[in-house]
VMD Tcl script that draws the C-alpha trace (Angstrom):
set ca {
  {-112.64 70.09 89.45}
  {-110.02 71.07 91.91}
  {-106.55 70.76 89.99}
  {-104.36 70.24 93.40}
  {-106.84 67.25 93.60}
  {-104.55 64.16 92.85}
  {-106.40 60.72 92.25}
  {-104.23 58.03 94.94}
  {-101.66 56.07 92.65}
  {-102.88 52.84 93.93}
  {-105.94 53.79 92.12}
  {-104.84 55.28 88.80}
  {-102.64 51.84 88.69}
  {-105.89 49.59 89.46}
  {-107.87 51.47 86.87}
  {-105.45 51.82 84.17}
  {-104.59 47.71 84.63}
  {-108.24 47.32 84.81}
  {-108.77 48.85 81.37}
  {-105.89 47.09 79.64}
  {-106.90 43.89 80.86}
  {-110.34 45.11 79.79}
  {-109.26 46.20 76.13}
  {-106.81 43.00 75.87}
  {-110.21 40.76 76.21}
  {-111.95 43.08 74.06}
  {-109.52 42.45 70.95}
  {-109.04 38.48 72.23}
  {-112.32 38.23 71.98}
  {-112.58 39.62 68.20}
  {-109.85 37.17 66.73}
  {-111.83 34.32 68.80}
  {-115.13 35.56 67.35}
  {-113.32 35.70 64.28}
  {-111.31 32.48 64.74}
  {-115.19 31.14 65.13}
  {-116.55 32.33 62.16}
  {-113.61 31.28 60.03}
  {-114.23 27.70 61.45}
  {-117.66 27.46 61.25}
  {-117.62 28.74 57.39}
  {-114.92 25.79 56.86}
  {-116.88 23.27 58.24}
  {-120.21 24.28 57.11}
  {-118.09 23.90 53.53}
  {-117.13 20.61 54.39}
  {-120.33 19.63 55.40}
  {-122.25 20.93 52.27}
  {-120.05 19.16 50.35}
  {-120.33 15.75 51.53}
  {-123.96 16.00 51.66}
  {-123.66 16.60 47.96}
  {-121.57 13.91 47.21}
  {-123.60 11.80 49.18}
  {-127.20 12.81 47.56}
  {-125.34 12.53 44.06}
  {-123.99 9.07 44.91}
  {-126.97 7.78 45.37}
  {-129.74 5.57 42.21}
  {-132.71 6.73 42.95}
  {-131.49 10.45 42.44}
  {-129.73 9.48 39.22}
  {-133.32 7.30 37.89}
  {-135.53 10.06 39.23}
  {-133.49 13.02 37.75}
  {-133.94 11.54 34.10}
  {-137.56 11.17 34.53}
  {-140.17 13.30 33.58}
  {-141.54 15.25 36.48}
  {-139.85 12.81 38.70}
  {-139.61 16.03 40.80}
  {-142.88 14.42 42.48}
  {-141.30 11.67 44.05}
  {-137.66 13.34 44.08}
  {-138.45 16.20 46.12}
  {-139.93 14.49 49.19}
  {-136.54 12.05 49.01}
  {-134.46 15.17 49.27}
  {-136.32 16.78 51.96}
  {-135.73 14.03 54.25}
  {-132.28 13.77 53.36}
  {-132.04 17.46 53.81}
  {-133.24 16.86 57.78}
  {-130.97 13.53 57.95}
  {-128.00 15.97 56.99}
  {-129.01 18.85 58.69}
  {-128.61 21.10 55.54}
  {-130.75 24.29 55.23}
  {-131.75 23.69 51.40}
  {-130.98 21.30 49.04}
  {-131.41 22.14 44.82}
  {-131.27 19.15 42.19}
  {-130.77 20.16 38.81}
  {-131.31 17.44 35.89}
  {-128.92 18.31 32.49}
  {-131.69 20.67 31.41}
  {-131.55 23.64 34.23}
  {-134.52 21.96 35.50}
  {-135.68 21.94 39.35}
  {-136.48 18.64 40.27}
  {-136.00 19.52 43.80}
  {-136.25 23.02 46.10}
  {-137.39 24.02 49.59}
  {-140.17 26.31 47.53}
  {-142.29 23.67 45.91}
  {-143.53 26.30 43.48}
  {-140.44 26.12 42.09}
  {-140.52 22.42 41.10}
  {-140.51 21.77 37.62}
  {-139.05 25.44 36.69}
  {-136.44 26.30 34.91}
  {-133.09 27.39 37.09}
  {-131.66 30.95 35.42}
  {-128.68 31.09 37.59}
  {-125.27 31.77 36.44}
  {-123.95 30.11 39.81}
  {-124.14 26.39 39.00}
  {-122.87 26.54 35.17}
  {-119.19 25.38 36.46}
  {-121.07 22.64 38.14}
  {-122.70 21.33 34.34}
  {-119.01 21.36 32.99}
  {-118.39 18.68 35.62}
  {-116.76 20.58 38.53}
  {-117.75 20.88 41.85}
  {-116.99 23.39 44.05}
  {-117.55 25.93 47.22}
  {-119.14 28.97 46.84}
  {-120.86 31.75 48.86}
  {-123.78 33.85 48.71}
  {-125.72 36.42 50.02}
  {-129.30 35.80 50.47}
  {-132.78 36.74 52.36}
  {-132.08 34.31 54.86}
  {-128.30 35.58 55.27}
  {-124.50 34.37 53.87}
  {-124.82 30.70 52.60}
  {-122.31 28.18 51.98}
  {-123.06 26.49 48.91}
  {-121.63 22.99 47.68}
  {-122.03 22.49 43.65}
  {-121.51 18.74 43.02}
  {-122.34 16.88 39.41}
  {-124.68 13.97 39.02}
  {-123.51 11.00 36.97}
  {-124.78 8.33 35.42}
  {-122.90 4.61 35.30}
  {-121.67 5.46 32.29}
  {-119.92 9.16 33.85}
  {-122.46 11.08 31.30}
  {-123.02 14.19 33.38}
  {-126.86 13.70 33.64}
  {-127.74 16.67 36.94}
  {-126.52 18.93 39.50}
  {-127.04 19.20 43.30}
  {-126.75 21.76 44.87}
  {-126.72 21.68 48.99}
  {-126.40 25.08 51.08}
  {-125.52 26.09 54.56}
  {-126.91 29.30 56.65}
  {-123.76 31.19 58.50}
  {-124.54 31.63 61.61}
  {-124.62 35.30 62.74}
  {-122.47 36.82 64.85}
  {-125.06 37.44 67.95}
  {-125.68 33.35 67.27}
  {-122.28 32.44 67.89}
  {-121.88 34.49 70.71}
  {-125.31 32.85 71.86}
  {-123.93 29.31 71.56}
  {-120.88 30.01 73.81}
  {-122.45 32.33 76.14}
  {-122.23 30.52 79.54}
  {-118.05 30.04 78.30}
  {-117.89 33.93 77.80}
  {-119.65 34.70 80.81}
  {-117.35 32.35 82.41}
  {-114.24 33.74 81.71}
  {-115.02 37.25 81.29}
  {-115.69 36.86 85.19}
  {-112.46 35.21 86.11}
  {-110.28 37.27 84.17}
  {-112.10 40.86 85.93}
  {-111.65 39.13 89.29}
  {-107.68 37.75 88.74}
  {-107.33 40.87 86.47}
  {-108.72 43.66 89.44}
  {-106.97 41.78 91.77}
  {-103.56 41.15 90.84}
  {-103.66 45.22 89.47}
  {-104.51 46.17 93.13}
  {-101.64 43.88 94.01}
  {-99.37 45.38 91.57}
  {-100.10 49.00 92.84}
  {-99.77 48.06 96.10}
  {-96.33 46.74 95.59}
  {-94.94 50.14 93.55}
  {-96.73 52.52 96.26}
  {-94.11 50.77 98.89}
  {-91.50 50.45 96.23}
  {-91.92 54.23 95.84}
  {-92.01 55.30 99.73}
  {-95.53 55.63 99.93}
  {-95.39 58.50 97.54}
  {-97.78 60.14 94.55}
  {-96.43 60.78 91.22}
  {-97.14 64.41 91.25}
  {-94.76 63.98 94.81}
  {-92.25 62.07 92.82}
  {-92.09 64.60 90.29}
  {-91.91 67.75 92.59}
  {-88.97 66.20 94.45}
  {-87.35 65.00 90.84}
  {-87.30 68.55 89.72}
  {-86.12 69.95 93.22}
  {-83.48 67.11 92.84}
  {-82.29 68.28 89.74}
  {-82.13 72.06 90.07}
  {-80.58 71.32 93.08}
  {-77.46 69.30 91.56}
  {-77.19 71.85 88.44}
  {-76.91 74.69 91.32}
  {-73.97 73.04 93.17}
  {-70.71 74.51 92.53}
  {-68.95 70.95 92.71}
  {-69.28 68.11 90.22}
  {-71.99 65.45 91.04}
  {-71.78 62.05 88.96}
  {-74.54 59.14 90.23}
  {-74.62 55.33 88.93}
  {-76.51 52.51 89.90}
  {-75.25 48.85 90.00}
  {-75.37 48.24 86.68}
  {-72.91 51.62 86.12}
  {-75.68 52.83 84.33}
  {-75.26 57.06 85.33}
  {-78.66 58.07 87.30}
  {-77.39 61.97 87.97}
  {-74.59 63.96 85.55}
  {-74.96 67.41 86.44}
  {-73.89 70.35 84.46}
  {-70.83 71.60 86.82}
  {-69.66 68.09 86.24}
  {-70.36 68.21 82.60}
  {-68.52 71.48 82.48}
  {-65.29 70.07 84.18}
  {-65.51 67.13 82.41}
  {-66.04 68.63 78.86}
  {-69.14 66.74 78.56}
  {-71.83 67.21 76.39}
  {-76.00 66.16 75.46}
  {-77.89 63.76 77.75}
  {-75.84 61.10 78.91}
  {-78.18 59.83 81.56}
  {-79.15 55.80 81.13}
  {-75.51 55.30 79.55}
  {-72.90 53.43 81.05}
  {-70.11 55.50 83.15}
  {-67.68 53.48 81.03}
  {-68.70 54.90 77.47}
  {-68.87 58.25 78.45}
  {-65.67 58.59 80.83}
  {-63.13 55.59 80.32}
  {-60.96 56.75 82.55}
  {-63.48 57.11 85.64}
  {-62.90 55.48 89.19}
  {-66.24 55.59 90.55}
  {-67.42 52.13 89.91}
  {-64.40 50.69 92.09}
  {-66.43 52.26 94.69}
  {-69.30 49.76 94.41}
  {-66.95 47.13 95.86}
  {-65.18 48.81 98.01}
  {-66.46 48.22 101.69}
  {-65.02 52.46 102.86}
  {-66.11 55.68 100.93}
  {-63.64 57.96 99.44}
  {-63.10 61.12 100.59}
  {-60.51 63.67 99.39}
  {-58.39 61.93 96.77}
  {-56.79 63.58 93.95}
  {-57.00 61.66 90.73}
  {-57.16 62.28 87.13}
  {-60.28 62.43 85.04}
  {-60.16 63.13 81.21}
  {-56.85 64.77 81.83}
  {-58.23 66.56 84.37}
  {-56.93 66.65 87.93}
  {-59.76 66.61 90.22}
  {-60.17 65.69 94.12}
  {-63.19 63.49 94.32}
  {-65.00 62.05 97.46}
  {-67.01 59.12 96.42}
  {-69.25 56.74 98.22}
  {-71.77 54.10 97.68}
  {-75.48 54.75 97.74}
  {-77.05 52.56 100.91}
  {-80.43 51.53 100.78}
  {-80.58 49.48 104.02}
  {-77.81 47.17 104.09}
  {-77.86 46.83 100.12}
  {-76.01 49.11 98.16}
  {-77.85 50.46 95.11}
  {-75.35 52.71 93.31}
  {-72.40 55.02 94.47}
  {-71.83 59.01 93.79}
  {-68.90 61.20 93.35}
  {-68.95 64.63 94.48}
  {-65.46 66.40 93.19}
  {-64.07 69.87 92.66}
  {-61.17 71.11 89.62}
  {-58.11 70.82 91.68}
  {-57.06 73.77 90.14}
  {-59.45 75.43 91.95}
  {-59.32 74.24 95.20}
  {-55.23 75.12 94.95}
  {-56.13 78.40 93.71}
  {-58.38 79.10 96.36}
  {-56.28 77.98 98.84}
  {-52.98 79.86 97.39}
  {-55.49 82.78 97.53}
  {-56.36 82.22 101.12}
  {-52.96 81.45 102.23}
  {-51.25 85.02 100.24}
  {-53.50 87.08 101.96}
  {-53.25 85.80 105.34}
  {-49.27 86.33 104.34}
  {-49.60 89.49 103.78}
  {-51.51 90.90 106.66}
  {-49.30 88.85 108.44}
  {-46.61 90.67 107.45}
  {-48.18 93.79 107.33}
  {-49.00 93.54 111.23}
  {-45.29 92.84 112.09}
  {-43.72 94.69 110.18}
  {-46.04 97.54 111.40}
  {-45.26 96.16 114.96}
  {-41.52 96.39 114.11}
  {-41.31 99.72 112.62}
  {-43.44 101.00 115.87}
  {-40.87 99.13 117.94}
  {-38.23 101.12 115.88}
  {-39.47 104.26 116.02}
  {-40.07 103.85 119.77}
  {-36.07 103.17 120.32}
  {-35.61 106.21 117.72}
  {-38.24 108.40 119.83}
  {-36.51 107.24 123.14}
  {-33.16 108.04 121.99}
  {-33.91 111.82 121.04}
  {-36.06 112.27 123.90}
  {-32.37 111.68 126.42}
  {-30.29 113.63 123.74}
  {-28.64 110.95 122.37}
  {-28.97 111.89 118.72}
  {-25.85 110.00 117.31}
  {-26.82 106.97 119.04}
  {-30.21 108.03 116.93}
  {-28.98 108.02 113.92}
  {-26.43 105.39 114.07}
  {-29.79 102.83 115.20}
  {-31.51 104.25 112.15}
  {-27.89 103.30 110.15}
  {-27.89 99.76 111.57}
  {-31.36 98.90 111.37}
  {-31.34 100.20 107.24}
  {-28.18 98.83 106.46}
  {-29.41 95.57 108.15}
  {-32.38 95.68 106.00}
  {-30.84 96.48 102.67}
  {-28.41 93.85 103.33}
  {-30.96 91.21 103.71}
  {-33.34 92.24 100.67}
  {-29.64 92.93 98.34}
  {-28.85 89.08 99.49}
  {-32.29 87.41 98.50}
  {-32.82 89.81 95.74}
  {-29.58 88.20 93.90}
  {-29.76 84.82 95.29}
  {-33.71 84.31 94.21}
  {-34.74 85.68 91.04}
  {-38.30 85.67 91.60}
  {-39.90 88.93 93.57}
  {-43.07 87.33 94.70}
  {-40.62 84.93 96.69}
  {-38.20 87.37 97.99}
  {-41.39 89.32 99.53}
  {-42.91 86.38 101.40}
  {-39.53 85.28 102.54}
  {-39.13 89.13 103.85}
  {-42.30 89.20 105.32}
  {-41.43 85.67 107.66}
  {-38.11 87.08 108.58}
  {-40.53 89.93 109.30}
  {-43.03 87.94 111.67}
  {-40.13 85.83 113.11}
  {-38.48 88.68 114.44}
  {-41.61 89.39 116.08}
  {-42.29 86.02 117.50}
  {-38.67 85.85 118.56}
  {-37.67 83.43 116.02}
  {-34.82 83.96 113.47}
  {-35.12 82.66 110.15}
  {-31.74 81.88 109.14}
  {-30.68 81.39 105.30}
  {-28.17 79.35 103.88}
  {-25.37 81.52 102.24}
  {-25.35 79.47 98.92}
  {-28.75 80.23 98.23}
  {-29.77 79.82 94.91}
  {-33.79 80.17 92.69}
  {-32.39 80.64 88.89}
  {-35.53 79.83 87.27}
  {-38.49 77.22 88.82}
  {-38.41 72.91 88.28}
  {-40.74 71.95 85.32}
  {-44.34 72.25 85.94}
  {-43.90 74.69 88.76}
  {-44.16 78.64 88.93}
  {-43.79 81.00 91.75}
  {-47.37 80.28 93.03}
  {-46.31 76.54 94.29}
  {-43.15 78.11 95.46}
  {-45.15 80.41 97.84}
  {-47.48 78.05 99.12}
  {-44.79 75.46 99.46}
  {-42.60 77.80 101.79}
  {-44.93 79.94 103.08}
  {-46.60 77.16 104.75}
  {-43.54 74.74 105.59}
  {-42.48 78.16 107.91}
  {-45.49 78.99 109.13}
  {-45.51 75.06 110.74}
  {-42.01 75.55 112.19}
  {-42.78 78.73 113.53}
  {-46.12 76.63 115.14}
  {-43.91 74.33 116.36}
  {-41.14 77.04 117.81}
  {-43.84 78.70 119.82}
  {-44.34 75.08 122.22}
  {-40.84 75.10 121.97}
  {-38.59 75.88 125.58}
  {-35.35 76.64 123.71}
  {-33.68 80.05 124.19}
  {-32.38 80.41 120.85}
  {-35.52 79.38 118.17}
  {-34.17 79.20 114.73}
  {-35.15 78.02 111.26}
  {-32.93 77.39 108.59}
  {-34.15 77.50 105.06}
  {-31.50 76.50 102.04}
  {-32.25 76.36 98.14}
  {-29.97 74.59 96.10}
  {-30.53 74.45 92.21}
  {-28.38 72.72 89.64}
  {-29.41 71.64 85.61}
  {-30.79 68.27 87.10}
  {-32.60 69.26 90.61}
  {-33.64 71.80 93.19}
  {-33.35 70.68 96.66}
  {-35.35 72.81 99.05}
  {-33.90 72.12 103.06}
  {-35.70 74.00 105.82}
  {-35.18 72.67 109.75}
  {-35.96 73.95 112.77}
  {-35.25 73.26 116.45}
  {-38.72 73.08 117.64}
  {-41.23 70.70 119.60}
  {-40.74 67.79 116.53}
  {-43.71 66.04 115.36}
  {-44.59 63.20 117.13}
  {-43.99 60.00 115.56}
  {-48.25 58.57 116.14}
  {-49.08 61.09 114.24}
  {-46.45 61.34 111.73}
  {-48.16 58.68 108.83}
  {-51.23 60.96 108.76}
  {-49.15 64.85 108.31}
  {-50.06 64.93 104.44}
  {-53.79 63.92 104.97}
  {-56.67 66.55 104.01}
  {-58.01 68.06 107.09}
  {-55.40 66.77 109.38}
  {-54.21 69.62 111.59}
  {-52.15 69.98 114.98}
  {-53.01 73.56 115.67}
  {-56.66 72.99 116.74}
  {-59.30 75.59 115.53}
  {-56.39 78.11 114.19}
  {-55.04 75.21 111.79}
  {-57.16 74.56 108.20}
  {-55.67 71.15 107.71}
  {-54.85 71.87 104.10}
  {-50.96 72.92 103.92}
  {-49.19 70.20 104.23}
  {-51.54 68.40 102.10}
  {-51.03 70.71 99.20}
  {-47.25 70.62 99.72}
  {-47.77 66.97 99.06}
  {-49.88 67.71 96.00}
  {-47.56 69.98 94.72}
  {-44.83 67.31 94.73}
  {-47.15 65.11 93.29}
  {-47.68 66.96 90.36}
  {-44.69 68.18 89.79}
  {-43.21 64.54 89.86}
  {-40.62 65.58 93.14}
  {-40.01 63.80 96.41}
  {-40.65 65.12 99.89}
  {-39.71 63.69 103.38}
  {-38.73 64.62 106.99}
  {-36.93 63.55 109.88}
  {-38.29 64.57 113.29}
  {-37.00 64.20 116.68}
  {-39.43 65.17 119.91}
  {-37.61 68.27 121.73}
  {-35.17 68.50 118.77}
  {-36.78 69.82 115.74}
  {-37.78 69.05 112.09}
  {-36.38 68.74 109.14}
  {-37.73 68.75 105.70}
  {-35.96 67.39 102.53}
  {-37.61 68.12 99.18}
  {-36.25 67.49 95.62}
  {-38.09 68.67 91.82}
  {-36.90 67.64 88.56}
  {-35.72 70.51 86.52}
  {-37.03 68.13 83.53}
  {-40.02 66.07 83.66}
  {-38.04 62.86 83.98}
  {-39.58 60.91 87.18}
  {-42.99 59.56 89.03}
  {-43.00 61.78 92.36}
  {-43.63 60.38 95.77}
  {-43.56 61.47 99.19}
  {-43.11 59.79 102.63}
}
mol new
graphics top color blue
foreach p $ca { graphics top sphere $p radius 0.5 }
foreach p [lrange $ca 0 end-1] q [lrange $ca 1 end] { graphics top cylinder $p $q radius 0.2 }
display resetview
């Protein structure tokens, strides 16, 4: 046979209920048969036994019995008794062992050898059964006594089992009966059933459901971000191993509940939430992680939610990445511009003779330099900030912006849970927006101002400028992901770290903004780790 041949599910369901209802009447139909039998054996027993009683109650068996060869008119008696009670053989035994009665009428008169009915001459009667040429009979012992309770005779009445082919004969039409109804119900409610799953499973095969489950999950374990599923129950239907790796996670924890495996997680809040998630920064197992999470829709009824999240670490890494190097060859183009500039005036100046006016512009312009890099050299004690602050004063120059610093400068050493890297990104990207914002600016003279104050309690970081000013619709929305004035140039990502940043590092941010009159930025860090950080 073909092996891409795939039977239709509808079918395999139909069959497969087909055969369980089949095998379910199979073994109903033993413990009936055998419910039967057991029945039939208990009533035969019954039966046997008050035939006995009966033929042992009665005279003319007790006169008869004592008689000699009263067997003669004995045996006819018990024969018609024997069709009365509808008994297949009935024995009388007088005190002697002697036959006075037996469906073999060679037999009358003999002597009875048999072990089986020496209970019954000790005046007990009892069941018993035995095997036998005409099959398994029930037997009935019961003792004959005179008016004076002298045990005087036995009889002994027996019943056939039926076989088992006979009781299945006698109920035949009842098992053909229901045999038929259960097929038809049985066939029919299976097609039913695999009717219902084939729409319940979008009209697809299992060997379909099982090609896309696999896809699905190699899939998910490929992503670089963290995927965590649940259904409505908050039972988790997807964990995949990025997430697992972020999380610390380990073994299968898919059928548990989101609660017992992550206590701290936010992701069934979603399921009764009427707006997805996106880009919020929370912490998971003491891990800070931006997460976008949404519910799972099918139709208008929602079914489960996922969260797709990243290691915040990483996404602030990768963005301090980004942002340094587009620093740098910023600052690499101007000052390459400006030295070209430089040496053009230098050039100029020896081309018309004027060497002293030369060398006194190569003087100023190193003495100006010096000046600047001795000033934030002893005011900031961190190198990677002194460069980027060179390189803006730098690009400034050459966007015809001056980047003015406060005189009292002061960087000892960073606030507590902060390093040069937030530092960077925090200024690099707080000049880089006033510099956006100088360039729509009509004023003659741009300027930003940047001041650094640091005490044993705080560090205050000030930087204003005299541009455009942020408008005041937009203003509520400046710290959200994505959010970006600048159009296709702009990421949408720097003032949302900023705000991050704070966050983290438990500070406050805020601003004051006036159309056509510039921006200012006030931002304040705990030296100590004292204080719940917000921003506005």
């Amino acid at each position: 046979m073909d092996k891409s041949f795939h039977m239709p599910i509808q079918v395999k369901i139909t069959l497969l209920s087909f055969g369980i209802v089949a095998f379910s009447i199979l073994i109903g139909g033993i413990v009936i048969l055998g419910n039967l039998w057991s029945s039939e054996e208990d009533e035969l027993g019954k039966r046997s036994m008050l035939t006995a009683h009966t033929i042992a109650e009665l005279s003319s068996v007790r006169e008869l019995v004592l008689q000699p060869e009263g067997w003669k008119e004995l045996n006819p008696l018990i024969e018609n008794l024997r069709i009365i009670h509808d008994a297949d053989y009935i024995i009388v035994l007088n005190v002697n062992h002697v036959r006075y009665s037996h469906p073999v009428y060679s037999q009358l008169g003999t002597l009875s050898k048999s072990s089986d009915e020496n209970a019954a001459f000790a005046e007990h009667e009892y069941l018993s059964k035995a095997e036998g040429e005409m099959g398994t009979a029930i037997r009935a012992f019961v003792p004959i006594l005179d008016e004076n309770n002298k045990q005087i005779g036995v009889v002994l009445v027996g019943n056939i089992l039926p076989t088992l082919p006979e009781i299945i004969g006698y109920f035949k039409d009842d098992i053909i009966l229901i045999l038929l109804l259960t097929l038809i119900f049985g066939v029919c409610g299976s097609w039913l059933m695999a009717k219902h799953i084939k729409q319940e499973t979008f009209e697809l095969e299992p060997h379909e459901i099982s090609h896309m489950l696999m896809e699905r999950t190699a899939a998910f374990n490929a992503m670089h971000e963290g995927v965590i599923a649940i259904d409505n129950h908050e039972i988790i239907t997807i964990f995949n191993e990025r997430a697992k790796q972020m999380l610390h996670i380990t073994g299968d924890v898919i059928g548990k509940n989101i609660q017992d495996v992550i206590h701290d997680t936010r992701l069934p809040e979603v399921l009764t939430l009427n707006e997805p998630v996106y880009n919020q920064e929370i912490s998971v197992q003491k891990k800070n992680i931006v997460s976008n999470r949404v519910r799972i829709m099918l139709g208008d009824k929602t079914i489960g939610a996922v969260a797709i999240f990243q290691d915040r670490t990483e996404v602030t890494k990768l963005a301090e990445e980004l942002t340094s190097v587009k620093a740098f060859v910023e600052a690499l183009r101007a000052q390459n511009h400006e030295h070209m500039n430089k040496l053009h005036t230098i050039a100029g100046l020896i081309q018309l003779g004027n060497l002293d006016e030369a060398l006194n512009y190569v003087f100023q312009i190193t003495e100006e330099r010096s000046e600047l890099t001795r000033f934030l050299t002893k005011r900031i004690h961190d190198d990677n900030l002194v460069g980027l602050l060179l390189s803006k004063v730098s690009i400034g120059k050459e966007l015809g912006i001056e980047l003015l610093f406060d005189p009292n400068l002061k960087l000892e050493r960073f606030p507590h849970d902060m390093d040069h890297h937030d530092f960077v990104l925090m200024l690099g990207n707080l000049i880089e927006n006033s510099y956006a914002a100088l360039k729509n600016s009509n004023e003659e003279k741009k300027q930003v101002y940047l001041s650094i104050q640091q005490d044993e309690e705080y560090c205050h970081i000030v930087l204003e400028d005299n541009g455009c000013g942020i408008p005041s619709s937009i203003q509520p929305s400046i710290y959200d992901y994505g959010f970006t004035t600048k159009g296709a140039e702009g990421s949408g990502i720097g003032l949302y770290l900023i705000a991050q940043i704070v966050k983290k590092s438990h500070g406050d941010i805020s601003f004051t903004s006036t159309p056509n009159e510039g921006t200012s930025f006030f931002l304040s860090f705990p030296m100590n780790n004292t204080k719940e950080g917000s921003y506005e």
